[in-house]
Phi, psi and omega in degrees: 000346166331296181280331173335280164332305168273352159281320170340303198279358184270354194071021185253082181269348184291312197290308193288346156311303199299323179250024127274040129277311155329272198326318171290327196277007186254283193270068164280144218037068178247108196303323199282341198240324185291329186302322176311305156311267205308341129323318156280286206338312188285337179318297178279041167019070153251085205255008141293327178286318164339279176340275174308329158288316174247060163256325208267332174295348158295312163310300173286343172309105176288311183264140164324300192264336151351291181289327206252009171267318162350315196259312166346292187286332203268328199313310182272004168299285188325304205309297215305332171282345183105356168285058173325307180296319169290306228264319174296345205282299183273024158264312179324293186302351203265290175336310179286312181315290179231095218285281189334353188279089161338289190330308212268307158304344182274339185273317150327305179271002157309273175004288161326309193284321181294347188244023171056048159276096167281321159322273194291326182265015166297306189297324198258328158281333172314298206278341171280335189291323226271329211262326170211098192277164161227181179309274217322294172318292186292337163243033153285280173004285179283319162287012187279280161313320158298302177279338194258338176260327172064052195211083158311253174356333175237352152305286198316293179278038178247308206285311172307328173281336195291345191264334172302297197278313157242090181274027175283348197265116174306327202278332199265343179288263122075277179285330175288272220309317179278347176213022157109057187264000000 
């Protein structure tokens, strides 16, 4: 997986399908090298072949974060063709599957919000802050709820954890010194 890794990072995704594909026809159904494969395919925008490799790195998929980087990946497959509603579809499934996946709720409430369920992705980030936050969740959140809710008081502290977790962020240090931080 290796020489894989460097024609990627060389911007060469037809050579890493082709020795991941080697690599798959040695090892098959290893969630972990289909998931790899179907990153490059989309890289060389092959993205039915994407599609279909990590369908199938779902399926084989033994482990929790095995699946939820899988529904992840295929999520952004789907998006990148324009096929949204699928790409929310299998974050829906990806959820239901493995309800505890922060990650997999935060992509849900991206998701939501593009497809402009303001609503639904307030909810779907509530639940990714609540089971693990991070900078990104929590302050999506709060602008979510600031602007969509008008309910300043938890956008302040949502901004605040969020700058607790990245005190790297300008934009939020920003929004507190300006809406009561």
């Amino acid at each position: 997986m290796a020489r894989a890794d460097v024609a990627l990072a060389r911007g060469d995704a037809a050579r890493a399908v082709t020795v991941l594909q080697s690599a798959d026809a040695a090892f098959p159904a290893d969630s972990g090298l289909l998931r790899k494969l179907g990153q490059a395919q989309a890289a060389a925008r092959s993205f039915a072949d994407a599609e279909a490799t990590l369908r199938k790195a779902i399926a084989a998929a033994r482990m929790s974060d095995e699946t939820e980087g899988a529904y992840g990946d295929l999520s952004i497959v789907l998006a990148r063709q324009g096929r949204d509603r699928e790409a929310l579809e299998a974050l829906e499934t990806g959820v239901s599957r493995l309800p505890s996946s922060s990650a997999l709720w935060g992509m849900l409430g991206a998701a939501r919000g593009r497809q402009d369920d303001l609503d639904g992705a307030i909810a779907a980030y509530e639940r990714s802050v609540e089971l693990r936050p991070t900078a990104l969740a929590s302050k999506t959140l709060a602008a979510l709820l600031f602007e969509e809710r008008k309910d300043r008081i938890r956008a302040v502290a949502l901004w605040k954890q969020s700058l607790d977790l990245d005190p790297t962020q300008a934009d939020v240090r920003s929004f507190l010194k300006r809406y009561g931080g």
